[in-house]
C-alpha positions in Angstrom: 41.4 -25.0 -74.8 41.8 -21.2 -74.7 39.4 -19.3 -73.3 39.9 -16.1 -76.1 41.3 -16.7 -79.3 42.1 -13.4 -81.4 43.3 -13.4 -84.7 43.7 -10.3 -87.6 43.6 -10.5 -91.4 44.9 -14.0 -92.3 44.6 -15.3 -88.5 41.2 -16.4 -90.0 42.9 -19.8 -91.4 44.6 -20.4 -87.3 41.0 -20.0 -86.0 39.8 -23.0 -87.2 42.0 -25.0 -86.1 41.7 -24.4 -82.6 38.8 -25.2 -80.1 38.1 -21.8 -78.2 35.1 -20.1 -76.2 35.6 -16.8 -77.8 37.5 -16.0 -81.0 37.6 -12.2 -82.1 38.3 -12.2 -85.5 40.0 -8.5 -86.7 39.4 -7.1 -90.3 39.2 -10.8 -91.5 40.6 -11.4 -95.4 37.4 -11.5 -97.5 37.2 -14.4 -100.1 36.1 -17.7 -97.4 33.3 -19.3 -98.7 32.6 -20.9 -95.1 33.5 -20.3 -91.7 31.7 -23.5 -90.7 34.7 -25.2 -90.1 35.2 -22.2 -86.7 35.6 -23.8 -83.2 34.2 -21.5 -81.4 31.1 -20.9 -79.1 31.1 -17.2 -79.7 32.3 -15.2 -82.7 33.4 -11.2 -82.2 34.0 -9.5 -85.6 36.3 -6.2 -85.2 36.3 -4.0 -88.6 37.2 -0.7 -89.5 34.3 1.4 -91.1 36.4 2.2 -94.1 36.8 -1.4 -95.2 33.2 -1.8 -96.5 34.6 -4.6 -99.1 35.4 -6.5 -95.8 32.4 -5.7 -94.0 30.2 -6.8 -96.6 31.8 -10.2 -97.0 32.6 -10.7 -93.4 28.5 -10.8 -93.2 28.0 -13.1 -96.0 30.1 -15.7 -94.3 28.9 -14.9 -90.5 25.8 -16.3 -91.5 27.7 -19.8 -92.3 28.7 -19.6 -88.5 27.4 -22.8 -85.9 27.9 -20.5 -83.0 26.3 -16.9 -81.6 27.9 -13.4 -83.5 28.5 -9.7 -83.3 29.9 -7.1 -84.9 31.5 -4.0 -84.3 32.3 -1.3 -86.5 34.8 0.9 -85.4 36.6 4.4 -87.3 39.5 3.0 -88.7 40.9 0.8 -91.3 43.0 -2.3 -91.6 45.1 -1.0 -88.7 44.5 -1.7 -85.0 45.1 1.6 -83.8 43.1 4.5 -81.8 39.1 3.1 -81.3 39.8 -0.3 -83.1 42.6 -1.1 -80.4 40.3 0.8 -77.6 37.8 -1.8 -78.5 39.6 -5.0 -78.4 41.5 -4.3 -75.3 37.6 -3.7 -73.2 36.6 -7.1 -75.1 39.8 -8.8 -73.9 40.1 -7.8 -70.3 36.3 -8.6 -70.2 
């Protein structure tokens, strides 16, 4: 099993399908009921502080989670550029 799993957008529907110890999920696609169905032992939510329609959701379904979460909001939007890929490269080399 991987040891860090990272997906963006639709990578949501990959992630739980594999077994992993950390998956960072990127400005997920709003509109999951569940992420139950995750494989994960930890959970890292990325999102850019423009995409409030994500971060609300993303929240709502968090809470359907079997495993420990965060989030981090970072200035941006659906684009991993400048802070948001700043971010993910510290939580992947660590």
């Amino acid at each position: 099993t991987p040891k860090l799993l990272v997906s963006f957008s639709l990578g949501i529907l990959i992630a739980e399908k594999y077994k992993t110890d950390t998956l960072i999920l990127c400005s997920p696609t709003p509109g999951f009921e569940s992420l139950s169905n995750v494989k994960a032992k930890k959970v890292i939510f990325i999102i850019g502080d423009t995409e409030k329609w994500v971060i609300k959701d993303a929240r709502r379904v968090a809470k359907t989670l079997k495993c420990p979460y965060t989030f981090h909001i970072v200035k941006g939007k659906h684009k991993v550029e400048k802070d948001y890929q700043k971010l993910l490269l510290s939580l992947v080399q660590n």
